[in-house]
C-alpha positions in Angstrom: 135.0 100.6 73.0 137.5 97.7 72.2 136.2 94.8 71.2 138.0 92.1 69.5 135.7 90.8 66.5 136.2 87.3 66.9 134.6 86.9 70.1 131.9 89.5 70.2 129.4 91.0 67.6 128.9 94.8 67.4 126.1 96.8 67.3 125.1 99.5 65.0 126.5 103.2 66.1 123.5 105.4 67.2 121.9 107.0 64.2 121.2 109.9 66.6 125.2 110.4 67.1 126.9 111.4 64.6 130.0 111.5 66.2 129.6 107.7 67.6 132.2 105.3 66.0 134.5 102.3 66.9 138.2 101.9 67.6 140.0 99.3 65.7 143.9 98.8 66.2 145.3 97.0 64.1 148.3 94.3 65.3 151.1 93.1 63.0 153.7 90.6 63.9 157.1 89.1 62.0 158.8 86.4 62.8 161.3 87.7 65.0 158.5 89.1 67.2 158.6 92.9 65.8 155.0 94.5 66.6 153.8 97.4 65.0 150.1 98.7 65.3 148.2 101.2 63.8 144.4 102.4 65.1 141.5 103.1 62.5 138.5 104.0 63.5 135.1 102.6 62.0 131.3 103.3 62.0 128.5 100.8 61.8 125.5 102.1 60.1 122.3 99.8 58.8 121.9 99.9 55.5 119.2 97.6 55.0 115.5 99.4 54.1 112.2 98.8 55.8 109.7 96.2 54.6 106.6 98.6 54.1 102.9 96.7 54.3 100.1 98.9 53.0 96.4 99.2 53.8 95.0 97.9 50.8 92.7 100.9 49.7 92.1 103.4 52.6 88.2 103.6 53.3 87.1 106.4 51.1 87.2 109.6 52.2 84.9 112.4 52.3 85.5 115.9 51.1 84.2 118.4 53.9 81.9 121.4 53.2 85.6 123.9 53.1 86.9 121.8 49.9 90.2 120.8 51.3 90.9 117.2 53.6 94.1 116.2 55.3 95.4 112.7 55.3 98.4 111.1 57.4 100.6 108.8 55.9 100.3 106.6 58.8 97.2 105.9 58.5 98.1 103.6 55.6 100.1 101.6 57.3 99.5 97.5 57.8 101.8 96.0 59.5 105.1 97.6 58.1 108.6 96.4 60.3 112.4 97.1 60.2 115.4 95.0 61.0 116.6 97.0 63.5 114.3 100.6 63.8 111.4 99.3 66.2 107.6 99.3 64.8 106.9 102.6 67.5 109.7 104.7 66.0 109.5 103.8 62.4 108.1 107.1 60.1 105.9 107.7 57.2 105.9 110.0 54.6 104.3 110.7 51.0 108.1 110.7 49.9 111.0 109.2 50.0 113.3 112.7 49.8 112.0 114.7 52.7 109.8 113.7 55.1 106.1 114.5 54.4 104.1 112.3 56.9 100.7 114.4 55.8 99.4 115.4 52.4 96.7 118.0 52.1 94.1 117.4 48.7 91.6 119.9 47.7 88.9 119.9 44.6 91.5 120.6 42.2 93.3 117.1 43.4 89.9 115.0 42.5 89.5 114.0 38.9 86.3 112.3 39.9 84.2 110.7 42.6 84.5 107.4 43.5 88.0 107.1 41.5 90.7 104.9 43.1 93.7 107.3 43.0 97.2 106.1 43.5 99.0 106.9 46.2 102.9 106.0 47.7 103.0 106.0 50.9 107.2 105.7 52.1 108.7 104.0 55.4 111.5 105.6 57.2 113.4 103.4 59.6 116.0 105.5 61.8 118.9 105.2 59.6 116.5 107.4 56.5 116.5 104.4 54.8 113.3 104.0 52.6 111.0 101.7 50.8 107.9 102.5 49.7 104.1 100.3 48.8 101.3 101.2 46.5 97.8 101.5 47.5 94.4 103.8 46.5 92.2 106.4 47.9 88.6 107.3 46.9 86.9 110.6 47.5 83.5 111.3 48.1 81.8 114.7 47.9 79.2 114.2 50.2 77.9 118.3 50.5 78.8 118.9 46.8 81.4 121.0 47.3 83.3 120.3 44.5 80.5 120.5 42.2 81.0 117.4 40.5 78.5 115.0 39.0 76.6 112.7 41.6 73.6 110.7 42.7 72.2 109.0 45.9 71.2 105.7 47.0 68.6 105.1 49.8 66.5 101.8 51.2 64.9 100.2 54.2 65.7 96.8 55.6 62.2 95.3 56.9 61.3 91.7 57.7 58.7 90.0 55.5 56.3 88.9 57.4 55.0 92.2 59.7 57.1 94.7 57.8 59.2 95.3 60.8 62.1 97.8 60.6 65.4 95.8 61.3 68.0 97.6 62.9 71.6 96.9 63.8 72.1 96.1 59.8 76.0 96.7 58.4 75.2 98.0 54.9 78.3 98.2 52.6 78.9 100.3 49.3 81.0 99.2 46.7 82.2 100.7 43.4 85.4 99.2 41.4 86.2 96.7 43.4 86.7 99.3 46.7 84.5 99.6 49.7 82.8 103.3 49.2 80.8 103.2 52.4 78.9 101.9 55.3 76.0 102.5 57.1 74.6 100.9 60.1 70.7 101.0 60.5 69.0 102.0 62.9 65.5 101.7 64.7 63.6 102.7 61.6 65.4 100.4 59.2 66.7 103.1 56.9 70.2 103.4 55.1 71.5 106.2 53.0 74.3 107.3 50.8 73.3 110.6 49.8 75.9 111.7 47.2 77.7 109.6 45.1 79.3 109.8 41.8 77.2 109.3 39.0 77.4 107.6 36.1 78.8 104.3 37.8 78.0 100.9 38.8 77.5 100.0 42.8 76.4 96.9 44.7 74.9 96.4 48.1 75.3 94.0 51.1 73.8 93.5 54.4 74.9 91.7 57.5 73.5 91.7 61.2 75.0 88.0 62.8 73.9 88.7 66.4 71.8 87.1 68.9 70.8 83.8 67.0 68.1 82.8 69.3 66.4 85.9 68.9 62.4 85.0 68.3 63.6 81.4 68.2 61.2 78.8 70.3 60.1 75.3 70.1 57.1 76.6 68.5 59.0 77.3 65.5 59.9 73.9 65.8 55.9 72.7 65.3 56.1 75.0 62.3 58.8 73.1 60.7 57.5 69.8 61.6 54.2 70.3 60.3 55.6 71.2 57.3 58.0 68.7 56.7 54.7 66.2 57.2 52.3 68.2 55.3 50.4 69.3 57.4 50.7 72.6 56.7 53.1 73.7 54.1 55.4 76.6 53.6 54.2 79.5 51.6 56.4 81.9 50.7 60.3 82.1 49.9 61.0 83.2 53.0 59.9 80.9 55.5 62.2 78.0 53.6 65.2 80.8 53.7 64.3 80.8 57.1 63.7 77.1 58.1 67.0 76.3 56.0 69.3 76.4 59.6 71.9 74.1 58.6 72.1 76.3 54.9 72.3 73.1 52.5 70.0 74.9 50.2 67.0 72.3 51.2 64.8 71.9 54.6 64.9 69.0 56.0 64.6 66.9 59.3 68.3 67.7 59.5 67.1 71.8 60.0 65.1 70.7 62.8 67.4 68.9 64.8 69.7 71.7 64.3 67.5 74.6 65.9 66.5 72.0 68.6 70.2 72.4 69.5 69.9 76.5 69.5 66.9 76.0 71.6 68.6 73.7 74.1 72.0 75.4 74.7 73.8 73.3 72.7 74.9 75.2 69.9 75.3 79.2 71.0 75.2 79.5 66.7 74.4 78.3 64.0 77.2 76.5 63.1 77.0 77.2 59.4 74.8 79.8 58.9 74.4 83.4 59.9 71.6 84.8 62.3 70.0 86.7 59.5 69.9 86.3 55.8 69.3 89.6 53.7 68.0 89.3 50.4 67.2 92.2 48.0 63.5 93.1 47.7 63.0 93.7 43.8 64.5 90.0 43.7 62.4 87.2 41.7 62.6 83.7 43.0 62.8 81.3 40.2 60.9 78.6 42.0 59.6 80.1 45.4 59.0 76.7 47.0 63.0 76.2 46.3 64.0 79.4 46.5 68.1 78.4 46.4 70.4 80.5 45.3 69.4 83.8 45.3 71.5 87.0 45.4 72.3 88.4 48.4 73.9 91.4 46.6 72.1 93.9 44.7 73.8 95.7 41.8 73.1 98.8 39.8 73.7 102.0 38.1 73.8 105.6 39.5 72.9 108.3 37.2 72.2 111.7 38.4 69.2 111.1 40.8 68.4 109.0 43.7 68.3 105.3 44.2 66.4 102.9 46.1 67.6 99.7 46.8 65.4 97.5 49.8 66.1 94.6 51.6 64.0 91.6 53.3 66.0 90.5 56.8 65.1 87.2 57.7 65.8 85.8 60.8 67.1 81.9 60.5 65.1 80.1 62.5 62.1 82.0 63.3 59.3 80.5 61.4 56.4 82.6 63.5 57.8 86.0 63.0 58.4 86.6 66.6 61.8 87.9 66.6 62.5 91.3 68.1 64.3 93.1 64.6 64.7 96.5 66.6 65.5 97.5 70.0 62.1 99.6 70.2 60.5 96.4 69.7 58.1 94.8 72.2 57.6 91.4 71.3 54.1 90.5 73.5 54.1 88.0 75.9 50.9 86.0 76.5 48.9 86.0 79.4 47.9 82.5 79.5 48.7 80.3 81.8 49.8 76.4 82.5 51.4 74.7 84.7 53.8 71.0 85.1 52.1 69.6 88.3 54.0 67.5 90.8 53.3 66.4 94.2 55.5 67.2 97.0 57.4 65.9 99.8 60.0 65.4 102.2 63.3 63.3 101.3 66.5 62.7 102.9 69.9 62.8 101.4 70.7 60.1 99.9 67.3 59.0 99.1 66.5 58.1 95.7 62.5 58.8 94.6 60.5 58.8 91.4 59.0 62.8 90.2 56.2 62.3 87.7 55.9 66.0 86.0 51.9 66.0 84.8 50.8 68.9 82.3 47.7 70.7 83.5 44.5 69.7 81.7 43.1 73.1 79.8 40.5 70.7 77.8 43.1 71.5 74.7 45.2 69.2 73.1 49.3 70.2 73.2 51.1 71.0 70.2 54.9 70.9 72.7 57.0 73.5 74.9 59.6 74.2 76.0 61.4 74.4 79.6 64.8 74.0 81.5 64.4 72.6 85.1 67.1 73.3 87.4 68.0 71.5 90.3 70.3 72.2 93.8 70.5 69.2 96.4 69.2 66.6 93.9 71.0 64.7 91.1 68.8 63.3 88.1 69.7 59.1 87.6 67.3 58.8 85.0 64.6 60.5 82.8 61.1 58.6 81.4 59.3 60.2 78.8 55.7 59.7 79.6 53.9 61.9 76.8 53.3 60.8 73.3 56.1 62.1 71.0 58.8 62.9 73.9 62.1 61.2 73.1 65.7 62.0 74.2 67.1 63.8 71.0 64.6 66.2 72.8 66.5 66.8 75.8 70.0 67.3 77.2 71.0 67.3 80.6 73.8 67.9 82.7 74.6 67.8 86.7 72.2 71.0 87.3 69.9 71.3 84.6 67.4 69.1 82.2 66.6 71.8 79.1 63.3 70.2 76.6 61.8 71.3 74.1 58.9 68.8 73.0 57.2 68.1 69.5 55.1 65.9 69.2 53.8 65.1 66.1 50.3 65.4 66.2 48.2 67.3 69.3 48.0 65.5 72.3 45.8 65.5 75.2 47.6 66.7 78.4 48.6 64.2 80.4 51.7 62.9 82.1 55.3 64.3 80.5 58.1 63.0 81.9 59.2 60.7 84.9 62.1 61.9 87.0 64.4 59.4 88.8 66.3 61.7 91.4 69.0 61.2 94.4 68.8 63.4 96.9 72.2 65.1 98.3 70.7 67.1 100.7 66.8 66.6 103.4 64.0 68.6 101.8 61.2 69.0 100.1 61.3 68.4 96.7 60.0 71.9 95.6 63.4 73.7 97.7 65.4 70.8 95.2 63.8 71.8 91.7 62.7 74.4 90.0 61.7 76.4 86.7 64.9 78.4 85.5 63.3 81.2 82.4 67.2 83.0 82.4 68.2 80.3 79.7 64.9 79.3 78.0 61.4 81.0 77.9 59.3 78.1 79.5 56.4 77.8 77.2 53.4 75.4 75.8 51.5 75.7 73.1 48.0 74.2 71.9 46.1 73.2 69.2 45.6 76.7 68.2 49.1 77.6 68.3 48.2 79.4 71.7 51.0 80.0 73.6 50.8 79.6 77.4 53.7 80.4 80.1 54.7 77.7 82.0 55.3 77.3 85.5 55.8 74.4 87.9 53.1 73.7 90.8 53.6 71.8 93.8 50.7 69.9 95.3 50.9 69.2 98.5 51.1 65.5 99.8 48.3 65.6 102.0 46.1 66.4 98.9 47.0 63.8 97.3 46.8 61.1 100.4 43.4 60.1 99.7 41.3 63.1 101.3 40.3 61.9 105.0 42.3 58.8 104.9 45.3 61.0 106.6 46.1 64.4 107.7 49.0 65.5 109.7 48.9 68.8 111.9 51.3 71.1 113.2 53.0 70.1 116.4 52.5 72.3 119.5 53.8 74.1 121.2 56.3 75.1 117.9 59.6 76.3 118.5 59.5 74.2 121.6 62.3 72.8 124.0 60.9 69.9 126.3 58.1 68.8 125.7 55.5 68.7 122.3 52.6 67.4 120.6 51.9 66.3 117.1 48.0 65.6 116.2 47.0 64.0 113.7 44.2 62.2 112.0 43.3 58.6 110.3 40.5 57.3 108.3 40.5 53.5 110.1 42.4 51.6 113.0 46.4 50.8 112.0 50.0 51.0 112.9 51.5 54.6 112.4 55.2 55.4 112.1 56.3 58.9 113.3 60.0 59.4 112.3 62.1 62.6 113.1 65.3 63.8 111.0 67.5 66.5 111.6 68.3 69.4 109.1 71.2 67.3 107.7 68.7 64.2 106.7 70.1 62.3 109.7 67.1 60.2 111.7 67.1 60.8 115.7 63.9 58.9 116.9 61.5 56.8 115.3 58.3 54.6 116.9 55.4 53.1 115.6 52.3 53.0 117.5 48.8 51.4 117.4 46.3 53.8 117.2 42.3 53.5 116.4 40.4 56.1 113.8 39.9 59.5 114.4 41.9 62.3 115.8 45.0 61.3 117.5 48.5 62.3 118.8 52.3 61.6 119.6 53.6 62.8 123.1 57.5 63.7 122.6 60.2 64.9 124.9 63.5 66.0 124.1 66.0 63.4 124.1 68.9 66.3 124.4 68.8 67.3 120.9 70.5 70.2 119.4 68.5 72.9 118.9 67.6 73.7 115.1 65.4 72.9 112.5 63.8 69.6 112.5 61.3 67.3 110.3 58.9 65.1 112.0 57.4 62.2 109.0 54.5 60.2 109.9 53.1 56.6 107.6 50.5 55.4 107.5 49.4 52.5 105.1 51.2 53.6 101.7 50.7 57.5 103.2 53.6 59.7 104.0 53.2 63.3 105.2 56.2 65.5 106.7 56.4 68.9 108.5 59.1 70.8 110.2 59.4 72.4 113.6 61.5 74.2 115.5 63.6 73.0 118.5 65.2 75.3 120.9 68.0 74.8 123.5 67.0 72.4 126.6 67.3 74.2 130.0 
């Protein structure tokens, strides 16, 4: 092409066309206006060589059972770039004369296991420029093919308090400075590096940061508390390791408030801390009421023989030894049973109307639980604590949920918990509005004995609670019905009662209040052209209120 320089830039010639090149004429003037031009032609090439980014130590490689291993150059590669040859189409090679993008090592090539051998690995942009990085390899000899000298390491990763096998445990090898190997355990806890070189030193670390609230309830929260009063102490290493959730290297109330927040939804992690801590068994604790620091990584020497090397997992968090450290694991649930009692009734939107949420009386005193209480058509304006030891660091709420966990700090008798103030959005009864949600926290109470009892919530009827014989509302008949029906019911002594009915959108349509004298008695009602639907018919009586629904059809 002709291009004048001055205006335009040029790109480089292909480097896959040879024969590519640029015309340049060349334009000379005198001062009597004489021209004379000559052509040239010119080829633009890039001469500038690749910025190469090695791996820093390829993981090490084992030698298979037929003594000979391939490796790619590529595979060394970090994050190497050109000016001008794209990432995609840029080459690697074990040299910088001819390209040799794989290199083929048998026995003869190792001097020794576990040795970081050098290695160049060369980047080729389009234009064969080169530049070349550094890095290391380590070969293993896992089936002893090459007949060198080796050992093996082995352990298990249990928990200390059952001696449960913890799987899902990243074990890493190291040796000079390099990662050897990994290993991930499984359901029985084990781990094993069968053949390494011998006559070096090695070092072992775990990690498993999954699932933080695993085997973490409020219960673990008595443990702590009764602890951090005295009541009854820590005993071993582990249960501080384990309590210490904020990891400040002491226990504190600090560590309580900070698993409250697990428990509650409000942290999905401990924000500095891992779900399990691994610490090597053969390790001493200098002072095992203060157990801080102690190692984390185990090191040693490997002659020609096998190894063992254990680890402890404990679970942050878990004081009780609940947590589920395998996926064969059952964790047992127990059979006993409580319930939060409440009494319930028909509201109407917009409504606002006190909850009181009692604890059912199992002649045991209540250590705490633990429960989220979800709510559709009703908006919580306020929450009183009734219960001794209840206060609002031990709660959090939002538009559709109130999650507690409650600790008090001695036992208490069951009693009253909480007071609800709610608005109601929608006409209901109040056990269609709230409920009991387990998906985000196990609901749970526990007793003096540390007995642990699943929670549910039980609605009593308001007719049971209206004084026995003083009131008692029927069903209206006929039910569906579409001109005409009856509602019986009954009252203790002679008064003014108030039937009210409301449609399905809370909305009143007829209300009277009549004399009547004790005993049974009844409201006549007609159909005052009313939509057909569902309906609530509400009748007081003194401080009594008891509602029911029934079915209106179309009025011929």
């Amino acid at each position: 092409p002709n291009l004048t320089l001055r205006e335009y830039g040029l790109e480089y010639n292909d480097p896959h066309k040879p024969q590519e090149h640029y015309k340049v004429v060349w334009s000379v003037w005198d001062k009597c206006g004489n021209l004379t031009t000559c052509e040239d032609r010119i080829r633009l090439e890039d001469c500038k060589k690749p910025t190469p980014v090695c791996i820093n130590g390829l993981s090490t490689v084992p030698m298979p059972s037929n003594g000979t291993v391939t490796i790619w150059a590529k595979d060394f590669n970090a994050s190497s770039y050109d000016n001008c040859t794209s990432d995609d189409e840029l080459r690697y090679s074990f040299s910088g004369t001819t390209l040799q993008p794989s290199r083929t090592f048998t026995c003869d090539d190792i001097l020794a296991l576990g040795v970081q051998l050098p290695i160049d690995v060369y980047v080729w942009d389009n234009w064969n420029n080169t530049e070349y990085c550094q890095t290391t390899i380590v070969f293993t000899d896992p089936s002893g093919v090459c007949g060198l000298p080796s050992g093996g390491i082995t352990g298990v990763v249990t928990t200390p308090s059952g001696g449960d096998a913890v799987s899902n445990v990243g074990i890493t090898l190291h040796t000079g400075g390099q990662v050897f190997g990994t290993w991930t355990t499984t359901s029985n806890g084990l781990f094993q590096f069968p053949v390494v070189p011998a006559g070096q030193e090695y070092s072992l670390e775990a990690d498993r940061n999954d699932n933080p609230k695993n085997g973490v309830s409020t219960l673990d929260l008595v443990r702590l508390q009764q602890h951090l009063l005295g009541i009854t102490p820590f005993t071993t290493p582990y249960q501080y390791i384990a309590a210490d959730a904020n990891n400040s290297e002491n226990v504190s109330a600090v560590d309580l408030i900070e698993i409250r927040k697990l428990i509650l939804g409000k942290y999905t992690e401990f924000p500095n801390n891992t779900s399990w801590r691994f610490i090597p068994k053969n390790y001493t604790f200098q002072d095992p009421y203060h157990p801080w620091p102690f190692d984390e990584v185990t090191s040693f020497m490997v002659n020609n023989g096998m190894v063992t090397e254990d680890f402890m997992g404990v679970k942050v968090g878990d004081l009780n030894g609940t947590a589920a450290a395998h996926a064969g694991m059952v964790t047992p649930r127990s059979d006993n049973r409580m319930s939060l009692q409440a009494v319930d009734r028909f509201v109407t939107a917009g409504e606002t109307f006190d909850v009181d949420l009692n604890l059912e009386d199992t002649g045991n005193k209540i250590l705490g639980g633990q429960w989220n209480l979800t709510f559709d058509g009703a908006v919580v304006t306020q929450i009183v604590p009734l219960a001794e030891g209840l206060t609002e660091d031990m709660w959090i709420m939002d538009s559709t949920d109130i999650r507690m966990a409650w600790t008090p700090k001695e036992p208490v008798k069951a009693q009253g918990v909480v007071r609800l103030q709610l608005r109601a959005e929608k006409s209901g009864k109040l056990s269609e509005l709230m409920a009991i949600d387990p998906k985000v926290i196990t609901p749970e109470v526990y007793d003096q004995d540390e007995t642990i009892y699943n929670l549910g919530l039980k609605w009593v009827d308001e007719s049971e609670m209206a004084g026995g014989e003083e009131i008692q509302l029927h069903q209206n008949r006929p039910n569906p019905w579409d001109v005409e029906t009856t509602i019986p019911f009954e009252i203790a002594e002679r008064g003014p009662v108030t039937l009210t009915i409301t449609n399905a959108l809370g909305e009143e349509v007829y209300t009277v209040t009549q004399d009547f004298a004790a005993g049974k008695q009844q409201f006549k009602i007609s159909n005052h052209s009313w939509a057909q639907g569902l309906y609530y018919y509400t009748i007081r009586y003194g401080d009594a209120q008891l509602t029911k629904t029934m079915l209106i059809l179309s009025k011929h």
